[in-house]
C-alpha positions in Angstrom: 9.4 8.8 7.3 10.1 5.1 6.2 8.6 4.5 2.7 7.1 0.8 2.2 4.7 -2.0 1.4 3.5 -3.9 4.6 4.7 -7.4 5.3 1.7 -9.8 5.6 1.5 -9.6 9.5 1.3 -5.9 9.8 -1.3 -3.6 9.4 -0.8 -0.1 8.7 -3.0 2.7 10.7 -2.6 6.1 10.9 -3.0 7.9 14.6 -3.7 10.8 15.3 -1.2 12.4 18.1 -4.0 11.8 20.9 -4.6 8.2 20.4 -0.8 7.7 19.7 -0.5 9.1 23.2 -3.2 7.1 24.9 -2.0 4.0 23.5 1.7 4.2 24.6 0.1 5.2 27.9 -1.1 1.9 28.2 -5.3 1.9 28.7 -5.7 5.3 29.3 -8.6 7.8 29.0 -9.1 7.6 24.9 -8.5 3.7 24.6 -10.1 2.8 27.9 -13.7 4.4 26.6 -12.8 2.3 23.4 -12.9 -0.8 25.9 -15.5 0.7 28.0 -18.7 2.1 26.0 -17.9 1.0 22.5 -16.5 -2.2 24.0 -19.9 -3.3 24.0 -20.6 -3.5 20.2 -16.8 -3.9 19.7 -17.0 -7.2 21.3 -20.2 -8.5 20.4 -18.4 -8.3 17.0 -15.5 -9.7 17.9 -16.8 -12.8 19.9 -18.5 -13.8 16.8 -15.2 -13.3 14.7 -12.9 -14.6 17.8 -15.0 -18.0 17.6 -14.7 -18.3 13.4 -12.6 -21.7 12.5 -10.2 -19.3 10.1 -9.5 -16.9 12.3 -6.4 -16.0 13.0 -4.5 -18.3 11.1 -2.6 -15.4 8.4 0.8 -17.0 7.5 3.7 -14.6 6.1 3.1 -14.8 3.1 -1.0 -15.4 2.7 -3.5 -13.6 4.8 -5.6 -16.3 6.8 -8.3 -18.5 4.9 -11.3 -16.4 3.5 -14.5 -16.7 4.9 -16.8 -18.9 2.8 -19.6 -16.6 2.4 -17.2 -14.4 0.3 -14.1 -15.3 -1.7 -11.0 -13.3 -1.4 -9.8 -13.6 -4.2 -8.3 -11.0 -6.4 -9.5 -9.6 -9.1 -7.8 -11.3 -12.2 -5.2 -8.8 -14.3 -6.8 -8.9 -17.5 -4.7 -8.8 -20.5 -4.9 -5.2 -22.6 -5.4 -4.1 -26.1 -2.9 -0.5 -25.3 0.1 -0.7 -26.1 2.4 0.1 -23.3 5.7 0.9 -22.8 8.4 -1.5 -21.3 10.9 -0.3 -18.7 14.2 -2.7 -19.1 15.0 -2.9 -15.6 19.1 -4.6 -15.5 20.6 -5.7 -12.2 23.8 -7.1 -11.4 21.3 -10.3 -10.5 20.2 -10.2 -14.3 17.8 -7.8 -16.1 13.8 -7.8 -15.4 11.6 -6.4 -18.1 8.8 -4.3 -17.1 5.4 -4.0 -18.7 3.9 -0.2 -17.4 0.1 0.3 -16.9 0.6 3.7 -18.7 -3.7 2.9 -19.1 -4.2 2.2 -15.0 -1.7 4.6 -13.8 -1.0 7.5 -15.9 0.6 9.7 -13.7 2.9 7.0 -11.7 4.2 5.5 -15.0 5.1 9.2 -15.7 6.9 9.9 -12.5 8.3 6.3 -12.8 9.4 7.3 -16.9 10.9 10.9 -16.2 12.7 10.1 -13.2 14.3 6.8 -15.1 14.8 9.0 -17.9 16.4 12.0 -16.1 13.7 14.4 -17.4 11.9 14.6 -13.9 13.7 17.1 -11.5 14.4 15.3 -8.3 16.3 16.5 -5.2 19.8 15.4 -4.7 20.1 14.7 -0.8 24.0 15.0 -0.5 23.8 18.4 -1.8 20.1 19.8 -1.4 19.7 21.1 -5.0 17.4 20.0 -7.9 19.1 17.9 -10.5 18.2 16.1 -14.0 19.9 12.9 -14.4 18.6 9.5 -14.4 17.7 8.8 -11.2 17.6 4.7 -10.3 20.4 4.3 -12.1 23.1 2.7 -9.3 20.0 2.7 -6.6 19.8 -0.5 -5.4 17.3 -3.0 -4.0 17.8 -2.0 -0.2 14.7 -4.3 1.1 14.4 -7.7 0.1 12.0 -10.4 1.6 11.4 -14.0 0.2 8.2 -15.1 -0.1 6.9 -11.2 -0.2 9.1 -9.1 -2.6 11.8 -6.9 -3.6 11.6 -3.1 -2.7 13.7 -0.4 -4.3 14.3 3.4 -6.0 15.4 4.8 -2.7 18.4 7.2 -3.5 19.5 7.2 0.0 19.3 3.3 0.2 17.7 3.1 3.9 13.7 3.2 3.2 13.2 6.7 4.0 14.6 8.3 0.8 12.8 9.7 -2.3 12.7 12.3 -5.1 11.6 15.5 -2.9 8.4 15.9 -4.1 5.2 13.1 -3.3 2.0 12.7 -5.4 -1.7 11.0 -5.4 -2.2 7.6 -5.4 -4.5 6.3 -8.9 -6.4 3.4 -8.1 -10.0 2.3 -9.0 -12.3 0.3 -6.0 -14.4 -0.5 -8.3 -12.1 -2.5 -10.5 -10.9 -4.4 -7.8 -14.1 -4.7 -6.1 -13.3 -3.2 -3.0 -16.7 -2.0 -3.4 -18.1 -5.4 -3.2 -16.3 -7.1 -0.3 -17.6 -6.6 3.1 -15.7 -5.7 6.5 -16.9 -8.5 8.0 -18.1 -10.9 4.9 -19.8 -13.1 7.5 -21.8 -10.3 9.3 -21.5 -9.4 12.9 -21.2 -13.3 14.0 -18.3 -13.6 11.4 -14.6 -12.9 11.4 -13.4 -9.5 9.6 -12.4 -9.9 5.9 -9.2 -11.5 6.1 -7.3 -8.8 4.1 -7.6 -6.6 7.4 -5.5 -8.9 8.8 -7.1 -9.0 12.6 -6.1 -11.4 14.8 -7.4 -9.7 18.0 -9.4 -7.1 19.9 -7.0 -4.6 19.7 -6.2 -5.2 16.1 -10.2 -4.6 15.6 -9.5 -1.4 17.6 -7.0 -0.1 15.9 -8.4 -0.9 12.4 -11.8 -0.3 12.4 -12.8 1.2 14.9 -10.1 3.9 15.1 -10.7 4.6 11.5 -14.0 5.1 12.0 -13.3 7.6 15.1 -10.7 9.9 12.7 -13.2 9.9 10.2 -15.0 12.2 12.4 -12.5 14.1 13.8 -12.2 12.3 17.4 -9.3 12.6 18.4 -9.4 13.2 21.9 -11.4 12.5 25.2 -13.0 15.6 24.9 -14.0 15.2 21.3 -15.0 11.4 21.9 -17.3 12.5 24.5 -19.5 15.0 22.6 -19.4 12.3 19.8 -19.8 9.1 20.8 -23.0 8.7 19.7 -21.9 9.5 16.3 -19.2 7.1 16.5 -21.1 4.5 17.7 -23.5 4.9 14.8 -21.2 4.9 11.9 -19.0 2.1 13.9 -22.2 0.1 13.9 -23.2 0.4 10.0 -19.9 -0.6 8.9 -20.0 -3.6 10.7 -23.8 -4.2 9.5 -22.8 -3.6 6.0 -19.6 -1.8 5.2 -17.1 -2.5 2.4 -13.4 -2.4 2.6 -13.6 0.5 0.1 -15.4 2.7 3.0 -13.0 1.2 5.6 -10.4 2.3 3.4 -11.6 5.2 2.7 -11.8 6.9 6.1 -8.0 5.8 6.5 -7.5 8.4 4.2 -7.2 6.3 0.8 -9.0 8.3 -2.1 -10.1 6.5 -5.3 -10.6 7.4 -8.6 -13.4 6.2 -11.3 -12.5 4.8 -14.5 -9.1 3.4 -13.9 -8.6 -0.6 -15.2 -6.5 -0.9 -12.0 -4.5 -4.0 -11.5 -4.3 -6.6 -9.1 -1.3 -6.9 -6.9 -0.4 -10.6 -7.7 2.6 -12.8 -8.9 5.1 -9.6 -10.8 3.5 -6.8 -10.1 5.5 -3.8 -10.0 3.6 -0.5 -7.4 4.6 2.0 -5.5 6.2 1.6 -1.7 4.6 4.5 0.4 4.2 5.9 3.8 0.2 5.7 3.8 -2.5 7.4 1.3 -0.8 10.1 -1.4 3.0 9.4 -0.2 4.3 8.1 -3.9 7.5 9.5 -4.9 10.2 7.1 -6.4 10.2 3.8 -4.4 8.6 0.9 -5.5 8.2 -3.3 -5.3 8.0 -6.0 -7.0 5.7 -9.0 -5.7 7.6 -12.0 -5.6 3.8 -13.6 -4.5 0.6 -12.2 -4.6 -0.3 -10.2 -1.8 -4.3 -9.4 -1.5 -4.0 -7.5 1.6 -2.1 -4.8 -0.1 -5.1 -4.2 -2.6 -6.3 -0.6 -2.6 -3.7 0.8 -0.7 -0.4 0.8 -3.2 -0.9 1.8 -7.0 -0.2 -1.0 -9.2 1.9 0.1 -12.3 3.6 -2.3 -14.0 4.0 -5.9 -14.3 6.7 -8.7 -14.4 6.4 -9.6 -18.4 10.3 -11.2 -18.3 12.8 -12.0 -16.1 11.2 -13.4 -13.2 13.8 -16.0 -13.0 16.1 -12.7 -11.6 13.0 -11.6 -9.5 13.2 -15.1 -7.7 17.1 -15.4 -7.5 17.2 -11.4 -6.1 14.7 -12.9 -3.4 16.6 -15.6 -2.2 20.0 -13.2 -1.5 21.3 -13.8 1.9 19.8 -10.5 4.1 20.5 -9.1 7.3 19.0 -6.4 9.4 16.0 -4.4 8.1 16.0 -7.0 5.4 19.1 -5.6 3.5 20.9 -7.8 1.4 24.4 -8.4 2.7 25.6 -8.0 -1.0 24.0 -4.8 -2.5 21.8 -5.7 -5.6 22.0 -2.9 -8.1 19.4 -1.3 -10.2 22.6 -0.4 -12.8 20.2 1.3 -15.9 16.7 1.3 -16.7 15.8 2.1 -20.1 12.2 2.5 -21.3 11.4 0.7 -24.8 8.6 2.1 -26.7 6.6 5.4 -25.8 4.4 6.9 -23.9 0.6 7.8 -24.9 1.0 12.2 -25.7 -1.2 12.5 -22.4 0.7 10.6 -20.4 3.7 12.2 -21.9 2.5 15.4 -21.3 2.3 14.4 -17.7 5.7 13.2 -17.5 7.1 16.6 -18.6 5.4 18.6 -15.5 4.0 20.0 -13.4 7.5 20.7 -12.1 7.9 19.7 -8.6 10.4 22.5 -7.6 7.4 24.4 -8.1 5.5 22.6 -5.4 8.7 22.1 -3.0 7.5 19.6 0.3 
């Protein structure tokens, strides 16, 4: 299972085993009722978004232009009165310091601490046994994309590594107003909020309305049949007035209350994963804010020195999969300062070897 954040033009979706099948069938029984009786409000939708003047204009590294009735814009990271911890991340590019949202994320800036600390089990993949040492130390940076950002803490180096164990995701919809901003901000006549990242009818498919189908557990003919009616219904209300939190939501994402959670712009420092509740010890840094990732990767950390090694990392020459030809090295990271005792407390267990994946 390959751990990451999404480039710009891709849109991550979970299928179920049914629809996966129909799809690489080609428009067979599942997908063809999509296009055949839901086709009908599916389209009426979409003609109206087909026709909007930003539509389909996402670059790689921007989604495409919001629609005027609602900005896109992030919500702005607010400075803090906690004090935090700072995670001195060195490089053979240079050392980045690393402010951690022990206040937003409690339990990632705990996994992130014991793990860089050595006081998180973790298990070693050459020899299959649970070990205590640090663990990014001489991990490297084994995804790098300018103009998007630098991914790392995989101990096998190839995107599909981690610690052994996976947790939760902690992030708030409120405080980034997912809440507030609409599937399609422009209603039915509109184009889909461009942090979907939709450019066509089968895009719209296979993000909203496919969504909307697992949410109800469709997820075959048989099951589409008895409920289409259903589907139709909630397919319809979330079009009429749906947020990206509910959208979200019924891909599996699960938010908490009461978390200051951070925006994902300019140096901020969150977790890589393989969809909702898939952390375990691979993150990125942004070199660019990237909206579209909002609510889907928990925010952590930010950039508070040593961007100037962020943006040389970036520009490395890279070949395929977007590994640098030269390997750039995580060589220590050393946390300055302390953790809050509750957050502490959460760094010292529960012990994952007790909850072996």
């Amino acid at each position: 299972m390959r751990v990451l954040c999404e480039r710009p033009w891709r849109v991550r979706v979970r299928w179920s085993r049914a629809v996966r099948g129909a799809y690489a069938a080609g428009m067979t029984s599942i997908s063809q009722r999509i296009g055949g009786w839901l086709g009908v409000l599916v389209c009426t939708a979409w003609a109206g978004a087909a026709a909007g003047p930003a539509f389909g204009q996402a670059t790689s590294t921007q989604p495409a232009t919001q629609p005027a009735a609602q900005a896109a814009t992030q919500p702005e990271t607010q400075p803090d009165a906690v004090e935090r911890p700072v995670a001195v991340l060195t490089t053979n590019h240079g050392a980045v310091r690393i402010e951690l949202f022990v206040d937003a994320a409690p339990r990632t800036v705990a996994n992130f601490v014991g793990l860089a600390q050595g006081t998180r089990p973790f298990k070693d993949p050459a020899t299959g046994v649970w070990v205590e040492r640090p663990y990014y130390d001489g991990l490297t940076f084994h995804r790098v994309i300018d103009g998007f950002m630098l991914q790392g803490g995989d101990v096998l180096g190839t995107g599909t590594g981690g610690p052994g164990y996976q947790f939760p995701d902690e992030i708030d919809a409120s405080a980034l107003k997912l809440d507030e901003l609409k599937v399609l901000p422009d209603g039915k006549e509109g184009a889909p909020h461009p942090w979907l990242m939709v450019r066509g009818q089968a895009d719209f498919s296979r993000v909203i309305v496919q969504p909307v189908m697992e949410s109800l557990g469709v997820d075959s003919q048989e099951a589409l049949d008895a409920n289409f009616d259903a589907v139709q219904t909630k397919l319809d209300a979330l079009l009429e007035d749906g947020t990206l939190a509910e959208l979200y939501a019924m891909q599996g994402y699960v938010y908490e209350e009461g978390l200051p959670s951070q925006a994902l712009v300019k140096g901020a420092v969150a977790m890589a994963n393989a969809g909702p509740n898939t952390n375990g010890s691979q993150f990125f840094i942004n070199q660019v804010s990237t909206p579209w990732l909002t609510g889907r990767h928990t925010v952590f950390g930010r950039v508070m020195g040593g961007m100037d090694v962020v943006e040389a990392i970036a520009k490395v020459q890279t070949g395929m999969g977007d590994r640098p030809v030269e390997p750039v090295v995580i060589e220590s990271v050393v946390i300055e300062g302390s953790l809050p005792p509750e957050v502490a407390e959460l760094a010292a267990g529960p012990d994952p070897r007790a909850v072996e994946q």
